[in-house]
SESE-421427 format. One record per residue: z, y, x of N, C-alpha, C in turn; residue in three letters. Coordinates in steps of 0.05 Angstrom, whole numbers. Example, Ala and Ser with C-alpha at 12.3 -4.5 7.8 and 13.67 -1.06 7.14 Angstrom:
# residues 2
156:-114:264:156:-90:246:156:-66:264:ALA
142:-45:257:143:-21:273:157:1:258:SER
***
This chain:
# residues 407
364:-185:-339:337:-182:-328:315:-187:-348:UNK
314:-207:-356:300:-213:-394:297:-192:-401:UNK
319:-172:-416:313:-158:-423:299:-130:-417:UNK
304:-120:-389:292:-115:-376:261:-110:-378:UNK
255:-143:-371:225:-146:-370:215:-137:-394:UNK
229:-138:-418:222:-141:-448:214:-116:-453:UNK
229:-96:-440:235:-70:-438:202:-64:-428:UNK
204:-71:-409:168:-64:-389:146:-72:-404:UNK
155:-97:-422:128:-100:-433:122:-85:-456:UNK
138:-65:-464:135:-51:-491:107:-35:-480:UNK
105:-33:-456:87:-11:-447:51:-29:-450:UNK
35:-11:-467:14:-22:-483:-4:-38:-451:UNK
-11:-11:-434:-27:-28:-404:-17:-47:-386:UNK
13:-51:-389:35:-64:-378:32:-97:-392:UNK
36:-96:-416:33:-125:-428:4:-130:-431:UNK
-21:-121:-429:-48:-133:-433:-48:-145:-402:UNK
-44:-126:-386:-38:-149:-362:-22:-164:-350:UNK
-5:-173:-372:18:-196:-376:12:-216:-396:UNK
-18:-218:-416:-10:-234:-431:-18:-260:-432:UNK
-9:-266:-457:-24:-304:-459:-13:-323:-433:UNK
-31:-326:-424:-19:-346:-404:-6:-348:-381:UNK
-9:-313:-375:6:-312:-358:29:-295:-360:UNK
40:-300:-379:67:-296:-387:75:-314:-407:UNK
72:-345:-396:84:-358:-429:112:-356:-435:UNK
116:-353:-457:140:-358:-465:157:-376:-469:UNK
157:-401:-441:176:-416:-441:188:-389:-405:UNK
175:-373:-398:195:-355:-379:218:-343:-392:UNK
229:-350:-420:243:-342:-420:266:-347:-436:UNK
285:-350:-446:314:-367:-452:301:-362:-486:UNK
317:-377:-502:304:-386:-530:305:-365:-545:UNK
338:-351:-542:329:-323:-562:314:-298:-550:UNK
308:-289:-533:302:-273:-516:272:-276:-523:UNK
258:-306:-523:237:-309:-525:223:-305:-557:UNK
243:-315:-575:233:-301:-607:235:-275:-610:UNK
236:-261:-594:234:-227:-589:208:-227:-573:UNK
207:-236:-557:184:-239:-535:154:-243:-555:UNK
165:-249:-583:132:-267:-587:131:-253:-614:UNK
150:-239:-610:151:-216:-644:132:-194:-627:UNK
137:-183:-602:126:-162:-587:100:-176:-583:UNK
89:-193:-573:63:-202:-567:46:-197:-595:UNK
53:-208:-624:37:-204:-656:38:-172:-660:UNK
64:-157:-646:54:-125:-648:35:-114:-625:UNK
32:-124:-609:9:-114:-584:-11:-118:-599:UNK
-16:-146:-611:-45:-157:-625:-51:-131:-648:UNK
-28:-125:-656:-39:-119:-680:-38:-84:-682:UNK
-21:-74:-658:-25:-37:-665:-28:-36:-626:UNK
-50:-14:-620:-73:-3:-604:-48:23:-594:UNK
-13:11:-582:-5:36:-575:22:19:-564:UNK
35:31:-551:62:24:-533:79:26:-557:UNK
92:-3:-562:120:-8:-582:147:5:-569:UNK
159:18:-589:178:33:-578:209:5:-591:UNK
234:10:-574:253:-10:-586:264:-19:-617:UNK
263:6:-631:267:8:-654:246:-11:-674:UNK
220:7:-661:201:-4:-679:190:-37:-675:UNK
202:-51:-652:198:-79:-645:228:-86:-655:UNK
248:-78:-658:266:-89:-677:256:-92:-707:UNK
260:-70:-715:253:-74:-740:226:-91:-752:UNK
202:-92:-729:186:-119:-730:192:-149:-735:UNK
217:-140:-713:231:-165:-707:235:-182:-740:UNK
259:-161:-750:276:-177:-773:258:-181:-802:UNK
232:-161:-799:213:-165:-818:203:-190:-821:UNK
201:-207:-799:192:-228:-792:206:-244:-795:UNK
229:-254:-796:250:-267:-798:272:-259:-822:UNK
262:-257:-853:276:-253:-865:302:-269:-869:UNK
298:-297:-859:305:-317:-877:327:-329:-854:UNK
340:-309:-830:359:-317:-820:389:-308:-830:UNK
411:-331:-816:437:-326:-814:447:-301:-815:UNK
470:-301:-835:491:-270:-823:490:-278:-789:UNK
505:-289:-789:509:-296:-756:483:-286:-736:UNK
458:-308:-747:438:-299:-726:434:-273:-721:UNK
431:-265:-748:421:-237:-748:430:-211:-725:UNK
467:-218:-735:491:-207:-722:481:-209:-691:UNK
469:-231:-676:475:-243:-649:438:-218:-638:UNK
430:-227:-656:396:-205:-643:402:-186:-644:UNK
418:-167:-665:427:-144:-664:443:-133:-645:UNK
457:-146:-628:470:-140:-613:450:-139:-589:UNK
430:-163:-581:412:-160:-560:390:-134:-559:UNK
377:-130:-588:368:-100:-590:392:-78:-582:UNK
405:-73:-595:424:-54:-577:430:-61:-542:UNK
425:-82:-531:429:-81:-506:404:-70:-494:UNK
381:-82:-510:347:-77:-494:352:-44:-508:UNK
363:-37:-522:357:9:-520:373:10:-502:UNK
394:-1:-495:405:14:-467:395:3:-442:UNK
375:-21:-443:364:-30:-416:352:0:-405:UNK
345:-1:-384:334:10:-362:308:-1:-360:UNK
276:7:-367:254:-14:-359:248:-18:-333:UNK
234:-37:-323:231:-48:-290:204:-28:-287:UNK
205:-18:-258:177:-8:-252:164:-23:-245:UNK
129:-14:-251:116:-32:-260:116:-59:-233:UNK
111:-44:-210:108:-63:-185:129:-81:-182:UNK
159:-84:-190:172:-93:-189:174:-114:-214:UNK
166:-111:-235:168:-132:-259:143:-148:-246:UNK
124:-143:-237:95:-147:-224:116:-184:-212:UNK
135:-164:-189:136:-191:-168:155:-209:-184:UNK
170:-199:-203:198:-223:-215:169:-236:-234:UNK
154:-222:-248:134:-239:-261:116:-270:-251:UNK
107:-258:-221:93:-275:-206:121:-292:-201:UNK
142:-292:-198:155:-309:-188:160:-330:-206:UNK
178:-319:-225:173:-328:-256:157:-346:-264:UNK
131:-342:-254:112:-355:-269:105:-386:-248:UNK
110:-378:-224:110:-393:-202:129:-419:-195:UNK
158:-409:-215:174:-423:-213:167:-442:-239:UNK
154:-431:-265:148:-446:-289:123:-469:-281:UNK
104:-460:-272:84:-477:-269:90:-499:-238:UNK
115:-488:-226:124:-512:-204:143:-529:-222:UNK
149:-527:-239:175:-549:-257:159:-562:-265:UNK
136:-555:-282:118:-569:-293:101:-586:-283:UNK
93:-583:-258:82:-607:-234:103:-623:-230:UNK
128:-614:-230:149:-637:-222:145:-657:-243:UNK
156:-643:-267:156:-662:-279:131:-687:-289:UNK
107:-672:-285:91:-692:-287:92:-711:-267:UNK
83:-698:-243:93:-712:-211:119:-734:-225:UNK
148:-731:-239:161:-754:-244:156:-769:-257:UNK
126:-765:-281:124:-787:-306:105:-805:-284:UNK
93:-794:-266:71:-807:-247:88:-830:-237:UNK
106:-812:-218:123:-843:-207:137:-866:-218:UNK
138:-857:-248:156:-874:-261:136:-895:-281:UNK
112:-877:-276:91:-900:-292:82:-895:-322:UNK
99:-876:-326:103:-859:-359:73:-845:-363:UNK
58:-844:-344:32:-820:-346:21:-834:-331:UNK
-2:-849:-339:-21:-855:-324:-51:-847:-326:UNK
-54:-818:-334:-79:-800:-333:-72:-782:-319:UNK
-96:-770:-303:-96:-751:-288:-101:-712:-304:UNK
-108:-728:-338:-125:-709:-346:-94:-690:-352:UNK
-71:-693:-349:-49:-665:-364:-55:-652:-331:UNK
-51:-666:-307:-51:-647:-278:-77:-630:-292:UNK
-103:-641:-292:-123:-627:-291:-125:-599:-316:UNK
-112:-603:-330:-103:-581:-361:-98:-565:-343:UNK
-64:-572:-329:-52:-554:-327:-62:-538:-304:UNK
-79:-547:-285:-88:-532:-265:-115:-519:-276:UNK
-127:-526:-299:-144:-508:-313:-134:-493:-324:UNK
-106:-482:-337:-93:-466:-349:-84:-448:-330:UNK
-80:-452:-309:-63:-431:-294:-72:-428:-263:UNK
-92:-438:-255:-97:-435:-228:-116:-408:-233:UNK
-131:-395:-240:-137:-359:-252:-118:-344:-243:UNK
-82:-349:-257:-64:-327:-267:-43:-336:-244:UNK
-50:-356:-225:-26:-365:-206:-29:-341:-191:UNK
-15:-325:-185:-16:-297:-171:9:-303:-142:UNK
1:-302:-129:28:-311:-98:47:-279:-98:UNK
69:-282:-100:91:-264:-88:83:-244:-59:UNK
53:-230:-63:42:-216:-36:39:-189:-42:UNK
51:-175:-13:44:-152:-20:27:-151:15:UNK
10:-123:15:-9:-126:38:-8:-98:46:UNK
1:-94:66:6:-69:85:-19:-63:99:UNK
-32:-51:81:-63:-39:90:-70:-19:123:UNK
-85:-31:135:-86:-4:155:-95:21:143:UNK
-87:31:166:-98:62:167:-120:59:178:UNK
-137:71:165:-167:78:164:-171:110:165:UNK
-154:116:172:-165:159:174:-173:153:194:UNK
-186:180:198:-201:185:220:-198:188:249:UNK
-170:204:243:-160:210:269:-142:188:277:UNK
-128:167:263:-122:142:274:-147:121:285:UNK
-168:125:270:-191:112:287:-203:119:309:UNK
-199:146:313:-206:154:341:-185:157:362:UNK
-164:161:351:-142:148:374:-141:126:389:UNK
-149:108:375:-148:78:378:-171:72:393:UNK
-190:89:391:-221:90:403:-214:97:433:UNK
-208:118:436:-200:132:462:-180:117:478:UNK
-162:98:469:-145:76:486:-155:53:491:UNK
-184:51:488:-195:22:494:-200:17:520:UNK
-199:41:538:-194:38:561:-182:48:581:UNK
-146:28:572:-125:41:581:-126:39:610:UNK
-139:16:619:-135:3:652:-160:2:659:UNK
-174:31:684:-200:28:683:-200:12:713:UNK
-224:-1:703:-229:-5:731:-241:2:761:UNK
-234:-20:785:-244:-2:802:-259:-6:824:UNK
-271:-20:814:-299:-38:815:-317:-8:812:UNK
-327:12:832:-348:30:825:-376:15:810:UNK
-384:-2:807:-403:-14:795:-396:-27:770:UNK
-385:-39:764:-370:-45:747:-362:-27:718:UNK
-350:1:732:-333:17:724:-355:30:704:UNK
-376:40:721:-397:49:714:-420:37:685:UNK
-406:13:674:-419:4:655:-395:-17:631:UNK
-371:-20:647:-346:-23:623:-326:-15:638:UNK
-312:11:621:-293:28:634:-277:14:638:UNK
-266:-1:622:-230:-12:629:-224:-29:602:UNK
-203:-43:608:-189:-57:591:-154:-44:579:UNK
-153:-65:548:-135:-41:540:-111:-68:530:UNK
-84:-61:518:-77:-83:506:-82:-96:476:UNK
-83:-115:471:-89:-131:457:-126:-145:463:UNK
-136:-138:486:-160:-143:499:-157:-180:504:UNK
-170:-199:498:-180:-218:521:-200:-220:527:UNK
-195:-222:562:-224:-224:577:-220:-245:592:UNK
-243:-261:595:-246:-285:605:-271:-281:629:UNK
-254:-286:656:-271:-282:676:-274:-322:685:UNK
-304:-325:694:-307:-354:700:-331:-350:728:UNK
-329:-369:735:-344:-368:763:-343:-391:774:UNK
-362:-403:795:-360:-439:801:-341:-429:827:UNK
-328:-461:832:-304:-463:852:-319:-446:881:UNK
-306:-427:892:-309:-420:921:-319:-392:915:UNK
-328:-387:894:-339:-356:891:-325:-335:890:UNK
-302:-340:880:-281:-310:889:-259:-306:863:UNK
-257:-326:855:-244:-323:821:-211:-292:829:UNK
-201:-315:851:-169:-306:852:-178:-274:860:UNK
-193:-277:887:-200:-248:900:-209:-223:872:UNK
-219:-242:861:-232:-219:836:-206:-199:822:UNK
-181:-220:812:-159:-207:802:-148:-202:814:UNK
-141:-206:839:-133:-192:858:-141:-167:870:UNK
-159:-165:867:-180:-131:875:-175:-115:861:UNK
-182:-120:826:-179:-110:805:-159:-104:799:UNK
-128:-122:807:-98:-112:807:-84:-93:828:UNK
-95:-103:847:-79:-98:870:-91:-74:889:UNK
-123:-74:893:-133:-61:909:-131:-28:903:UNK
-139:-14:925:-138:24:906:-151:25:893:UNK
-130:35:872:-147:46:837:-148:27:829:UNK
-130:-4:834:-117:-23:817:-109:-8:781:UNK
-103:-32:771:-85:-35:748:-57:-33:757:UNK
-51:-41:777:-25:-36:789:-10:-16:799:UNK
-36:6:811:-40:35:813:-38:48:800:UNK
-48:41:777:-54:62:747:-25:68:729:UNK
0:44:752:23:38:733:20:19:707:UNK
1:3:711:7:-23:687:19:-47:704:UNK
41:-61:687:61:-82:703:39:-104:696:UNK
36:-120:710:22:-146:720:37:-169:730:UNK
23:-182:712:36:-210:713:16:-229:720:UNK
26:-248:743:0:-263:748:14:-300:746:UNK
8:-317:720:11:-344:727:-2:-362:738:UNK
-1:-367:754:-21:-379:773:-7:-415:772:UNK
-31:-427:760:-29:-471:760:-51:-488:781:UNK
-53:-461:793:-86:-483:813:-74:-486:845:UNK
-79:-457:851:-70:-453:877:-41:-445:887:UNK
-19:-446:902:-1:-441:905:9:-415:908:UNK
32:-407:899:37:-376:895:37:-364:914:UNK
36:-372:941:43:-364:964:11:-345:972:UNK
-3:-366:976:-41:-366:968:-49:-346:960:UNK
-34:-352:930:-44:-323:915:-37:-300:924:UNK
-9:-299:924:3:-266:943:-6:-257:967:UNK
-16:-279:986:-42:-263:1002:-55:-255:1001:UNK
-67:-255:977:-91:-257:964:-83:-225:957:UNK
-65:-216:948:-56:-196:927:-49:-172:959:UNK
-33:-188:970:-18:-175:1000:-52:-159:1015:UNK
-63:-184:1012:-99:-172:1030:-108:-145:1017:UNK
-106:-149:986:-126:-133:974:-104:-94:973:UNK
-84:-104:967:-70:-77:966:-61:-66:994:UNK
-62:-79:1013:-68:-64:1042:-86:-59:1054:UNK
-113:-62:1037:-139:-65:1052:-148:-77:1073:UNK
-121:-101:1087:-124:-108:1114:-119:-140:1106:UNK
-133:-152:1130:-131:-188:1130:-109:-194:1135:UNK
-95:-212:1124:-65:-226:1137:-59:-222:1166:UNK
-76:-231:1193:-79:-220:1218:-74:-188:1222:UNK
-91:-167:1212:-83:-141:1215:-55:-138:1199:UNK
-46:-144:1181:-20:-136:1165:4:-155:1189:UNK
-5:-180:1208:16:-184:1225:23:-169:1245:UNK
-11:-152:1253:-4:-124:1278:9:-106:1272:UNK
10:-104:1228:14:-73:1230:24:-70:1208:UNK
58:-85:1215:69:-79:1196:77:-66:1178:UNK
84:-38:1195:97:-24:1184:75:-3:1161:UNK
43:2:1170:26:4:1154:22:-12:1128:UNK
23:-36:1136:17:-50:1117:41:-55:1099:UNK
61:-53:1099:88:-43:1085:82:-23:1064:UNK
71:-3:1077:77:25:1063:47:30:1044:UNK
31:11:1047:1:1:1026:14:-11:1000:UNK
36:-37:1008:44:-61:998:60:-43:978:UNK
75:-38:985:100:-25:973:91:-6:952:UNK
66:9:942:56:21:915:58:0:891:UNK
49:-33:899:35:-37:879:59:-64:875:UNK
74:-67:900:87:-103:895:108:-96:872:UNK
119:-71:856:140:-72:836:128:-81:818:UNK
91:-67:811:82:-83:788:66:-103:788:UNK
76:-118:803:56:-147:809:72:-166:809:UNK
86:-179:791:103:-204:788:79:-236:789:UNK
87:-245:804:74:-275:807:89:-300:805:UNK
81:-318:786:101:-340:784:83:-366:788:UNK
87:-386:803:73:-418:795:83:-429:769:UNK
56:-430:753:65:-442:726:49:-469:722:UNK
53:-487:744:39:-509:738:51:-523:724:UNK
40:-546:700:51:-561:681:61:-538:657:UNK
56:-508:655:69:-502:628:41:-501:611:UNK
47:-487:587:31:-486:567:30:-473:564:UNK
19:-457:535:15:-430:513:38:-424:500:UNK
62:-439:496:83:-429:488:102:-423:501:UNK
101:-433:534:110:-427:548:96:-390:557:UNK
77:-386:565:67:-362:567:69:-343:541:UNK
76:-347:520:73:-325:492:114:-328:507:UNK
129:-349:507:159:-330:519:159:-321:543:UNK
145:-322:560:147:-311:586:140:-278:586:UNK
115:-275:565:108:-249:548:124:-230:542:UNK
132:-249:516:154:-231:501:181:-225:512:UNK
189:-241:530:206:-233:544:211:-204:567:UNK
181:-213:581:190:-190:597:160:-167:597:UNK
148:-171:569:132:-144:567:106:-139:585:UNK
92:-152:592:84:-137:614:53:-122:606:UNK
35:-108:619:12:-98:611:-8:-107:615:UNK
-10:-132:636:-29:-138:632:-22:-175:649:UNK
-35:-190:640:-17:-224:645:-52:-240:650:UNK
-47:-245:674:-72:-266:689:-63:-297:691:UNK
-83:-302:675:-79:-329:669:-97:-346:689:UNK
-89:-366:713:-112:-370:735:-91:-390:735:UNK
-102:-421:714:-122:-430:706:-119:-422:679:UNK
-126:-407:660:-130:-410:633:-130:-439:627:UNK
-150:-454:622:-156:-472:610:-126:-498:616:UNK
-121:-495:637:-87:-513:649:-74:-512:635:UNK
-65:-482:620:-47:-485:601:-49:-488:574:UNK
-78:-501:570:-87:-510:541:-67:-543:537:UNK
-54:-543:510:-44:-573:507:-63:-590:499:UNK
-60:-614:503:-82:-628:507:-79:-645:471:UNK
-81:-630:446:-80:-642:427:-108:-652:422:UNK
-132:-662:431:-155:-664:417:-164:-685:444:UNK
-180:-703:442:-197:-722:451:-225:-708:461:UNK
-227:-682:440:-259:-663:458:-238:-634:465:UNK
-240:-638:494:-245:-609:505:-242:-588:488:UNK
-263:-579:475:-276:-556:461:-255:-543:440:UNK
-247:-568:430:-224:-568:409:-199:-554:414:UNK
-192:-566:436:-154:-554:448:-161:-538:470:UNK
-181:-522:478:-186:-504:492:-194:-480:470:UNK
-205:-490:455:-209:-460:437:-187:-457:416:UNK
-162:-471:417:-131:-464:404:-130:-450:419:UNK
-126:-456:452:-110:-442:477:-119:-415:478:UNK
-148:-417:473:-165:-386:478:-145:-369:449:UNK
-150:-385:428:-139:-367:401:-111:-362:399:UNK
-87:-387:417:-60:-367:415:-67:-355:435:UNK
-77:-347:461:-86:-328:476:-86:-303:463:UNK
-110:-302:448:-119:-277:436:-88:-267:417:UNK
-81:-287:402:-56:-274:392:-33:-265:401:UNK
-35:-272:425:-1:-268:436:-18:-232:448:UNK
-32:-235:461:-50:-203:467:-52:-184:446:UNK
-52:-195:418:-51:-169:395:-29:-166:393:UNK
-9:-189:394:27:-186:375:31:-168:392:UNK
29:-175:425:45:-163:452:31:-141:453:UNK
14:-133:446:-5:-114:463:-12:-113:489:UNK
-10:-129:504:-22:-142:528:-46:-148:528:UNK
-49:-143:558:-88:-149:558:-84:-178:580:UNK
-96:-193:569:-93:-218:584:-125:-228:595:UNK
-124:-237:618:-148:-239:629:-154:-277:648:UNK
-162:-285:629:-164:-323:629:-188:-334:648:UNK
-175:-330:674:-194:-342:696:-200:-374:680:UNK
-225:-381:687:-237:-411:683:-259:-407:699:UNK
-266:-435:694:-291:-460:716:-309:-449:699:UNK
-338:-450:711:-359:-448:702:-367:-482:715:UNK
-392:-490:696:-392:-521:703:-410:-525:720:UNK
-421:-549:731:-447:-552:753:-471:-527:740:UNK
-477:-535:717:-505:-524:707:-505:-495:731:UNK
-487:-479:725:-486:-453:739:-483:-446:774:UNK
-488:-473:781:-490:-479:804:-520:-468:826:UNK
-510:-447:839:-531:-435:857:-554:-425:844:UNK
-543:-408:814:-553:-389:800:-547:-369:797:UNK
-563:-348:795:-550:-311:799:-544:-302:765:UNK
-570:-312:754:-557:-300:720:-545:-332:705:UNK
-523:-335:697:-503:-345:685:-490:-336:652:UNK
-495:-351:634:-477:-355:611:-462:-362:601:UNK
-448:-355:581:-432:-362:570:-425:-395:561:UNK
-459:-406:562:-454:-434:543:-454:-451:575:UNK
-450:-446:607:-444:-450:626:-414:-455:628:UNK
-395:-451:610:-364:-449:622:-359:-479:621:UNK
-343:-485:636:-334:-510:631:-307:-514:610:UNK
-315:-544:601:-305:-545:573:-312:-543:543:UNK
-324:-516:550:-318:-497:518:-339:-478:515:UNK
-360:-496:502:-384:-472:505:-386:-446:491:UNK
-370:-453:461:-368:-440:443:-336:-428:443:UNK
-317:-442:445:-297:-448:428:-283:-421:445:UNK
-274:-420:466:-263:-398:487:-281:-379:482:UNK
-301:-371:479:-326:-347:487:-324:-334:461:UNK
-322:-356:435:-318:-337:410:-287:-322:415:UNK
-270:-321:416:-244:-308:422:-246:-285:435:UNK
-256:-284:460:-259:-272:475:-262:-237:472:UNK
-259:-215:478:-273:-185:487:-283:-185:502:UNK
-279:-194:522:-301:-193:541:-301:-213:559:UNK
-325:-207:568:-337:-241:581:-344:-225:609:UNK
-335:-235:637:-340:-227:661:-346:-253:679:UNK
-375:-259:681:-373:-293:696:-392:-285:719:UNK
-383:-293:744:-392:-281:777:-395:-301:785:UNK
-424:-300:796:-439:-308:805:-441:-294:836:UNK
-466:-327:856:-469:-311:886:-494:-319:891:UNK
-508:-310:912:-532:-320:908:-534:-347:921:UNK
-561:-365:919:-575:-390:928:-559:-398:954:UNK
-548:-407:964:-554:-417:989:-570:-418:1008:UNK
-577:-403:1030:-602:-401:1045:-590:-428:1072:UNK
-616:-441:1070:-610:-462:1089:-607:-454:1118:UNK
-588:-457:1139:-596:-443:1166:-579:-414:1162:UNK
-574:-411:1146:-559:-386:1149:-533:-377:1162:UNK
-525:-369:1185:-502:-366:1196:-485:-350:1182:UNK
-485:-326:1172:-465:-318:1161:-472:-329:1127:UNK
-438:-318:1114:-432:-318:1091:-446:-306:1077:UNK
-462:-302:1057:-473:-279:1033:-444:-269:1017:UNK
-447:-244:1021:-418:-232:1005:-429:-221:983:UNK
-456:-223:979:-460:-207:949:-452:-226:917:UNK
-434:-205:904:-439:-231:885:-446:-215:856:UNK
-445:-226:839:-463:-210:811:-439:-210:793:UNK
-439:-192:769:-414:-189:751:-438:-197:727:UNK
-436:-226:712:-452:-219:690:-436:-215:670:UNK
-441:-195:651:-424:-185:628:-444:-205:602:UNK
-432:-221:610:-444:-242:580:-432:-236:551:UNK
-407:-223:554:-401:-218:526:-377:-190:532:UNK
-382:-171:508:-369:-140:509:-367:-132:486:UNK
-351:-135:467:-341:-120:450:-327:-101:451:UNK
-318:-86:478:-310:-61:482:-332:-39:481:UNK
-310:-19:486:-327:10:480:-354:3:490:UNK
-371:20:483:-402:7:488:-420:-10:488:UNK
-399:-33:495:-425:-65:489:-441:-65:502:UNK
-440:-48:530:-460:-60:543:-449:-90:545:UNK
-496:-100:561:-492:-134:566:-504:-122:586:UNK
-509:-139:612:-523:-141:637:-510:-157:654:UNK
-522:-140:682:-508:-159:706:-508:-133:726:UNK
-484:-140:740:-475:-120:762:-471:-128:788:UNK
-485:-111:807:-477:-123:833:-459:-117:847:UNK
-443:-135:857:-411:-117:888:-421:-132:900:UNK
-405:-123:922:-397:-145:944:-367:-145:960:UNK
-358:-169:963:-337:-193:960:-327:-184:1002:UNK
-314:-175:997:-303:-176:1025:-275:-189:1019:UNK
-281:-222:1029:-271:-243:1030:-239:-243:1040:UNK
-239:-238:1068:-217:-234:1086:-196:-208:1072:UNK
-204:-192:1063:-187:-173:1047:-184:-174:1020:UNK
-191:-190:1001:-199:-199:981:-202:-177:962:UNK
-225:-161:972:-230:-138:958:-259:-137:946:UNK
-271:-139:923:-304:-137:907:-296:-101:913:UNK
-319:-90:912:-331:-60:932:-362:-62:908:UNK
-370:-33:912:-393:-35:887:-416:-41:913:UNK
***
């Protein structure tokens, strides 16, 4: 291999960006290296690629004053370096970086040993040596560039909204969600969080409809709860009508319940959800409570909620899954129609930067004396980095008992 390299460096653009320090010549065994440093005084001194012959014969010019023997032992290694084979360039590239990686890690050791033994008590040889070579420390990387043509960019453009929605109001100002998407829908307790993904999954012209598999982990409310919830919205009928009418409400159910898997995942985490993922694939994975399955490594909130949001976002690019992280909005957003982002509870920043899109629903004031329910509720799009970017606010309304949002 030495020779080899020795071979590559004969090449004039090949060794200028190999030399001096980052190729010293302790990379290489003792005789191998007085060849090594006969070729470096011919780089210096002729403006053209050394051919084998002519770095031999450099060689022994230089060294009049050796052994029969020695002589005998180089001569034999020149005849091996004309029959080497030279390394291409990208490949001498990585044994070089390694090479050089493995030289300047011996050399920390060993100082690192005079340290512990008390033999070296200046800091100033670490500081040399990391002034000598932290420039030419080059890491063993190679980087698999995207594609940037054109027509891969507009492919990729046109699938941003694989799962439209069907929310007519809604739809009308962010088409749909795609995989590797996170969207974080938030809303205060009683406003419609579950009904929302449930409408959006389950109801006609679902995600479930469209044929994307759905996965829903649900840590708040009980799975049973939720599947009503899911059972209401994809029969268009209240639990009461689906007990009159079965056999209707069967033949509603039965489109969408193959792609609607529901599990209680109270007490798991984020690594529990990235294998539940990768395991069984799915297109699109509702996280209701997001924030539940954040681990609680940090003393502030903000901290181990915006990990949870960020392996979130990652397990949605690796998987290509569009994952959508129901959370609390906090008092502040209490019996207010426009609502922000710096409103979520927890994590004003830390979840919202992650995020594609931001969907937080709102209802209106409370009217004192009011007999019925207000079903209107508002979609504010606080944050959209999908196609278009619209920001605003959208109005449905929430038919509760069927758990269906309607524009």
């Amino acid at each position: 291999m030495e020779l080899a390299l020795i071979k590559t460096l004969l090449n004039k653009d090949f060794h200028a960006s190999h030399r001096g320090i980052r190729c010293p010549d302790e990379l290489f065994t003792k005789d191998v290296r007085k060849i090594k440093q006969t070729l470096d005084h011919a780089m210096e001194a002729y403006d053209k690629d050394i051919t084998p012959a002519e770095l031999e014969a450099l060689f022994f010019a230089a060294n009049k004053t050796m052994t029969t023997a020695n002589k005998d032992a180089y001569k034999s290694l020149f005849r091996l370096l004309d029959k080497e084979e030279h390394m291409s360039k990208e490949i001498a590239d990585d044994v070089f970086s390694s090479m050089f990686q493995q030289f300047v890690g011996e050399q920390l050791a060993n100082l690192g040993f005079e340290y512990v033994n008390g033999t070296q008590t200046s800091l100033e040889p670490l500081r040399k040596l990391l002034s000598n070579y932290q420039e030419d420390f080059t890491p063993n990387l190679k980087v698999e560039w995207e594609d940037m043509s054109m027509e891969t960019l507009l492919k990729a453009n046109d699938i941003q909204s694989q799962w439209k929605f069907n929310i007519p109001s809604l739809k009308r100002r962010v088409e749909g969600i795609s995989g590797g998407h996170l969207v974080l829908v938030g809303a205060r307790p009683n406003t419609g969080k579950t009904s929302f993904h449930a409408s959006l999954i389950a109801a006609p012209g679902g995600f479930a409809h469209q044929g994307a598999k759905c996965m829903v982990l649900c840590n708040e409310e009980s799975y049973d709860r939720v599947g009503g919830r899911y059972l209401s919205a994809a029969t268009s009928m209240d639990l009461d009508e689906v007990r009159d009418n079965r056999a209707l409400a069967a033949s509603r159910y039965n489109i969408v319940n193959d792609n609607v898997l529901v599990k209680d995942s109270t007490g798991k985490d984020m690594a529990w959800v990235e294998a539940v993922v990768k395991n069984y694939r799915p297109d699109i994975v509702v996280l209701d409570m997001g924030d539940k399955f954040a681990s609680k490594t940090s003393d502030k909130s903000d901290v181990y909620l915006k990990n949870a949001a960020i392996h979130a976002r990652n397990i949605a690019k690796q998987y290509q899954t569009a994952i959508i992280w129901m959370s609390q909005l906090s008092a502040e957003a209490e019996g207010k129609i426009h609502v922000d982002q710096s409103m979520l509870e927890g994590s004003k920043t830390g979840k919202a930067a992650e995020t594609d899109l931001m969907i937080l629903i709102s209802k209106n004031p409370t009217v004192e004396g009011a007999e019925d329910q207000d079903t209107q509720r508002h979609l504010n799009i606080a944050k959209n980095k999908l196609k278009g970017g619209w920001h605003g606010i959208v109005h449905t309304e929430l038919d509760g008992s069927r758990s269906q949002y309607t524009a």
